[in-house]
N, C-alpha and C positions, 0 to 999 in steps of 0.2 A: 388332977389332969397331968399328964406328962409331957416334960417341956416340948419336946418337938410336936407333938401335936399341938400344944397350945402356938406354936411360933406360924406352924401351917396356920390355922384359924384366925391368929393376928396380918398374915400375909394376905387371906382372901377379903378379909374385913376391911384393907387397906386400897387392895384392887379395885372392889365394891365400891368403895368412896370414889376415887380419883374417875371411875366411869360414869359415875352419877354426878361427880362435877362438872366432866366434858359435856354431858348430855346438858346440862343445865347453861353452860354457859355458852351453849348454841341455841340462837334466839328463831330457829327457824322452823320449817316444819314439811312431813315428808308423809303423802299421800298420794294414791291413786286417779286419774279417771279414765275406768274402760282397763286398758290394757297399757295405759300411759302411767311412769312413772313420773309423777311431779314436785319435780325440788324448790321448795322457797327459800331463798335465803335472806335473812330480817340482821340487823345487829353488825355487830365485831366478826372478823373469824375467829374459830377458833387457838390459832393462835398468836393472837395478835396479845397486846400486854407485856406486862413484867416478865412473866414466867414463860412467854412465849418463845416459838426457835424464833434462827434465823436463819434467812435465805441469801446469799451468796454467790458470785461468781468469780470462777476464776481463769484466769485469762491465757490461753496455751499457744494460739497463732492468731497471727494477724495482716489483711491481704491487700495491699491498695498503699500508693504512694501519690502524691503531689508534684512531685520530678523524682524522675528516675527510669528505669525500663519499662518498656511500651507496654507489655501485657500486666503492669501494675499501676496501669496508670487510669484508671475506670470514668467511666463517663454515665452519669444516671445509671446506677445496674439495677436491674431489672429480678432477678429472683438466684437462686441457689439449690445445686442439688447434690450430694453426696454416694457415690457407689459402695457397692459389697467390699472393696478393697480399701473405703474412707478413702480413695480420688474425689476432688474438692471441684466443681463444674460452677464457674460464677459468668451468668449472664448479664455480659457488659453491655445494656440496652441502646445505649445513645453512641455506642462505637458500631454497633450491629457485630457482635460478635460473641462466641463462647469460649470462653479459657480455663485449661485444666489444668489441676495444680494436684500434685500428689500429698499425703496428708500433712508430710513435714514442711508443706506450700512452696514447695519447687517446682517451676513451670513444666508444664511437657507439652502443649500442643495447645491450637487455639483453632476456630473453624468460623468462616461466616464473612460475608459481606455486606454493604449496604446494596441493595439491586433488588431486580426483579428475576433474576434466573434462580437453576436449580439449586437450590439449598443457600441462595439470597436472604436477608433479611430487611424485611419493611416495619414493620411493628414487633417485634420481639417483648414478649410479656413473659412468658416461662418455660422453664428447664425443666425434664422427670425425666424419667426411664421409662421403655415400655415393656410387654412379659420377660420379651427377650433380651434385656441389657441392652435396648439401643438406648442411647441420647438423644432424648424429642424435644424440640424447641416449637413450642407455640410462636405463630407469627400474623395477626390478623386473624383471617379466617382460612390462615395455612396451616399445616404442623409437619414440620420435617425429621425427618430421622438421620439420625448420622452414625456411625462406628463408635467407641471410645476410644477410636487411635482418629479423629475429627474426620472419617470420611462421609462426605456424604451419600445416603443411598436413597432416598425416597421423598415426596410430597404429597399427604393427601390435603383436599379442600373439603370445606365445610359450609355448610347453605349459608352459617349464620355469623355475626360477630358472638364473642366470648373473650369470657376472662381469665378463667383457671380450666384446666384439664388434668383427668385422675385416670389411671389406668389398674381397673379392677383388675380381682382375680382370675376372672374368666376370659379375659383380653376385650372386654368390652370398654370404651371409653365415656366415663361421665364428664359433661362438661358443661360449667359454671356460667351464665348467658350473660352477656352486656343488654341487659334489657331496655325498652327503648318507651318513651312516653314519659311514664309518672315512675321515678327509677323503684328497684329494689332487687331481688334474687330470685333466679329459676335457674332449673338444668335443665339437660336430656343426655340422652343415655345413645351411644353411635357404635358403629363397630369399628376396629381398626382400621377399615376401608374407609372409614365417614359418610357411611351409609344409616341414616336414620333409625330408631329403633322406637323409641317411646320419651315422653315427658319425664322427668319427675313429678311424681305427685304433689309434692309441696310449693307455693310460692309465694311472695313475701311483698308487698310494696308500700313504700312509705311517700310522705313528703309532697310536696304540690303537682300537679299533671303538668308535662313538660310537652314539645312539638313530636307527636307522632315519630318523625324521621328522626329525632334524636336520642339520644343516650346520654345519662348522668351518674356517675358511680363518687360517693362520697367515700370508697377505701373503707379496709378491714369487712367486718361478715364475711358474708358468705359458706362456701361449702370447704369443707375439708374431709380428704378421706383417711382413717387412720385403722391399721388393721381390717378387718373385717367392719368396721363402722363408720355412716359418714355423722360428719358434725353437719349443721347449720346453724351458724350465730347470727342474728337478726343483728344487723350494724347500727339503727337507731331506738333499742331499746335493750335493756340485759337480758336476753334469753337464748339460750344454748340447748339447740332440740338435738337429739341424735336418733339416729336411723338402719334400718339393717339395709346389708345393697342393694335391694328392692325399691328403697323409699319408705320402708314401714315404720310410722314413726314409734320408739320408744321411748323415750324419757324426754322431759323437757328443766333443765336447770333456771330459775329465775333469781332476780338478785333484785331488793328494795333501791334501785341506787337507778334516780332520775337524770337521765341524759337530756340536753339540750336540742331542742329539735335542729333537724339540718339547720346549715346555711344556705337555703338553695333559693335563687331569686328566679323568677320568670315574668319576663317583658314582653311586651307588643309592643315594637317600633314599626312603625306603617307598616302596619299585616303579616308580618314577619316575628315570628317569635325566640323568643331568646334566652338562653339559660346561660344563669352566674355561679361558682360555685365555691363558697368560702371553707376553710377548717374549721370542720366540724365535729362534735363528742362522736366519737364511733367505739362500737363493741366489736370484740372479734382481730382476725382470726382464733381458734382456738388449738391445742397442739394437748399431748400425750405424752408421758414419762413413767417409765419403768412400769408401765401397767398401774403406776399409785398415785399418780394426778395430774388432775387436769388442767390446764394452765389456759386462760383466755387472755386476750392481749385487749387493752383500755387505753383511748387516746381522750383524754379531755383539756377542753379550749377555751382560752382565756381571754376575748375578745376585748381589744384596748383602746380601740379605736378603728377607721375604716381598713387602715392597711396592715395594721399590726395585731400579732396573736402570740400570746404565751401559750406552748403545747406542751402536755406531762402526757409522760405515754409511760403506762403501766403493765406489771403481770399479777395476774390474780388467780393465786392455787384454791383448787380442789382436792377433795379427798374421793375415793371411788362412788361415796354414797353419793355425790355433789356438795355436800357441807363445806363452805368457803372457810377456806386456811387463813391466809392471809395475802393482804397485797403489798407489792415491793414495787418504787420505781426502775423505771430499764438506768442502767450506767450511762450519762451524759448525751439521753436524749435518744439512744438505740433503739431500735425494733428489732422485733426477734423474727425471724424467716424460718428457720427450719430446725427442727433435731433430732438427729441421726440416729443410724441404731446402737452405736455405741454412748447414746446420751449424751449427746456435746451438742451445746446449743450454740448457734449460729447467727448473729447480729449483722446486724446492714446500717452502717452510720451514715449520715450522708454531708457533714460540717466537721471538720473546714475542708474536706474532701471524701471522697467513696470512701470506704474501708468494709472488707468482711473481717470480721470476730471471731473466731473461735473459744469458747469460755466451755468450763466445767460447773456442775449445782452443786452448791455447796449448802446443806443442811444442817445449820448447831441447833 
């Protein structure tokens, strides 16, 4: 046999190996039902061990001060969103206000008040864009539109409370319900006027039945829309379903890894009912990278006593088939909020004061 040839056939013999080792040292397993693809995930990820990467971040800007200038001085912030030009929009939820910051995090403009008038803010929960580059601030059962130069120009109202809002391709708006009773996740689906359209088909509920007229939300799950696809992560147990923007379900991701059920108490004090609601394991949000994995965020809770809780809040990679990579903790107790189109991941600290993060993924 001649050497290059034999060197080719030592190279494919060697390939052969090293894919029949990955395959082996993932304990999980990948079938069908119907038209649903279903991922189990059992074991290690794949690359967790000796020989595994690492994952990494690295740290480019950083937004929020303790004393110092007014628009970096944040008070409970509420969510983050990023435009076409990486302009930096951090909703300062407990000032009632939005502030913009160009990428190199030099202020330009801020918008918003505490009130009830036009483009006031009472409950501010979240920041996006709409088809057309406005700046939308969810606020209760408002959503206002502003300029990127902070003008205000519009308010629509909406029948119901909610928690998140997406703004599909088609200018339709999905949005994420503060469901009321026995908590968990639902949508529907509204047009830019906030005029009703349909359900989602999907909906989730966990945890004990609470008072009709209230709402209970233990954070993380929910929906997220990413490209052409929504996620739904169920918050009190590992599974990651996703969706075309119909609602059709395709795949559903699970993972062997036993969550804690809520902490959620429900009382009758003379007729009157009542809900408690402690830190809880939750699964979720989940986010998207380079098109090559999928990243779900992990909060588990270490109860110590009545008032005290150790919390580790986690990321845990995907590969596209769903086969779990591996899990890294967040840097000093971070949570991740968003990541751009240029892949810069965006953290929300909130000890010893607010800070947004801007951090790069670093893969060895």
């Amino acid at each position: 046999m001649e050497r290059p040839l034999l060197k080719v056939l030592i190279m494919f013999v060697l390939v052969l190996f090293c894919v029949n080792c990955a395959k082996d040292k993932w304990e999980g397993e990948i079938y069908t039902q119907g038209d649903v693809k279903i991922v189990e995930n059992r074991g290690p990820g794949l690359w967790e061990g000796e020989d595994g990467k690492d994952i990494s971040f690295e740290e480019s800007l950083s937004l929020g001060q303790e004393q110092g200038a007014d628009y970096l001085m944040f008070y409970r912030l509420g969510d983050l969103a990023v435009d076409s030009e990486q302009n930096i929009y951090v909703l300062d939820a407990g000032n009632h206000r939005i502030v913009k910051f160009d990428k190199q995090g030099q202020f330009i403009c801020k918008a918003g008040q505490k009130g009830q008038g036009p483009g006031d803010f009472q409950y501010p929960r979240n920041v996006s864009f709409s088809s057309e580059e406005e700046v939308v601030v969810g606020d209760g059962r408002r959503v206002h539109f502003f300029s990127k130069q902070g003008e205000y120009l519009r308010t629509v109202r909406l029948d119901k409370m909610w928690q998140n809002f997406y703004f599909l391709p088609d200018s339709r708006i999905l949005v994420s319900l503060f469901v009321r009773g026995r908590p968990g996740v639902a949508a529907e689906y509204y047009t830019t006027d906030g005029e009703f359209i349909k359900k989602f088909p999907d909906e989730y509920r966990y945890g004990p039945e609470g008072p009709p007229t209230g709402g209970v939300s233990i954070g993380g799950g929910g929906i997220q829309l990413i490209g052409n696809k929504i996620y739904f992560s169920l918050p009190d147990q590992y599974e990651i379903r996703t969706y075309d923007l119909e609602g059709n379900l395709m795949s559903k991701i699970k993972r062997n890894l036993k969550l804690k059920p809520p902490d959620i108490k429900v009382t009758n004090i003379k007729g009157s009912m009542r809900v408690s609601v402690g830190p809880s394991d939750c699964s979720g949000p989940c986010f998207v990278v380079d098109k090559k994995y999928l990243i779900n965020s992990l909060r588990l809770v270490d109860k110590k006593d009545k008032k005290k809780y150790d919390i580790q809040i986690f990321l845990e990679f995907f590969n596209t088939e769903g086969q779990l990579l591996k899990r890294i903790e967040t840097p000093e107790g971070r949570e991740l909020n968003l990541i751009d189109s240029q892949e810069n991941f965006y953290f929300i600290q909130t000890d010893p004061f607010p800070k947004v993060i801007r951090t790069s993924l670093k893969i060895d």
